[in-house]
C-alpha positions in Angstrom: 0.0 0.0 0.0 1.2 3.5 -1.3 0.7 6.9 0.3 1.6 9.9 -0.5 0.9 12.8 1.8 1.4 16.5 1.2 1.4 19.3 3.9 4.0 21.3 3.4 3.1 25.2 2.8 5.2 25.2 -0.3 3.5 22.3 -2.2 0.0 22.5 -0.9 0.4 26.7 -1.9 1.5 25.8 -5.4 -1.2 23.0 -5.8 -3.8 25.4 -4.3 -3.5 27.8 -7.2 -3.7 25.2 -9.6 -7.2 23.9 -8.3 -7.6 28.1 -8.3 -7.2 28.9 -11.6 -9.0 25.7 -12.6 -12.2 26.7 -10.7 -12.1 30.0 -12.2 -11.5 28.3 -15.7 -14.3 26.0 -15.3 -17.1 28.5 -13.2 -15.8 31.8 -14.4 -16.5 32.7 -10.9 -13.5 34.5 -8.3 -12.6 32.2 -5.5 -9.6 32.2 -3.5 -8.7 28.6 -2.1 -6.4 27.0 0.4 -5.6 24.0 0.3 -4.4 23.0 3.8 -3.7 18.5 3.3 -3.4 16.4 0.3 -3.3 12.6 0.7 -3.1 9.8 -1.8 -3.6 5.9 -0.7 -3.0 3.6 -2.6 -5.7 0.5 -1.7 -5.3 -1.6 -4.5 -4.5 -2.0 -8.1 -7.8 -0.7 -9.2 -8.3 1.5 -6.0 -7.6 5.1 -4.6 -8.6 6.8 -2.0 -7.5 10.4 -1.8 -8.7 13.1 0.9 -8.2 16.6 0.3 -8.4 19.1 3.0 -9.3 22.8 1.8 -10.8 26.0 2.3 -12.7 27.8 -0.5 -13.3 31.8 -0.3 -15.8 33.9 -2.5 -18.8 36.7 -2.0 -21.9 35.9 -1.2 -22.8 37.1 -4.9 -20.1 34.9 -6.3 -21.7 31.6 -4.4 -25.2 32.4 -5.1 -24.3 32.9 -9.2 -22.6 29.6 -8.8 -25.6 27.8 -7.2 -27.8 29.4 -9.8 -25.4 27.7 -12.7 -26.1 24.4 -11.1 -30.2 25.1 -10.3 -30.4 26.4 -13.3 -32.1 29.2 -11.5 -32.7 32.8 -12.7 
């Protein structure tokens, strides 16, 4: 069994704007994330578990014109 476990401020700064700049891409919405633990298990050949430990940060306009793009909601 294989884990991999990132905590340092470094990495989980660096992979925190990734998953940034990919929320942004995808929504179009402004959100500011932190991404505090990353962990990767290894349970078997066919089997991951990963837990992710992460703060996301936006206006209250931003999260309600997010929750309308899922509702579908005018």
């Amino acid at each position: 069994m294989d884990i991999m476990k990132i905590e340092s401020k470094f990495m989980t700064g660096l992979i925190g704007k990734v998953i940034e700049r990919l929320l942004r891409k995808k929504t179009g919405r402004d959100v500011k994330v932190q991404l505090n633990e990353l962990g990767v298990q290894n349970i078997t050949d066919d089997v991951i578990s990963a837990k992710i430990n992460l703060e996301v940060r936006m206006s209250k306009e931003e999260l309600s014109k997010l929750l309308e793009s899922f509702t579908g909601e005018s």
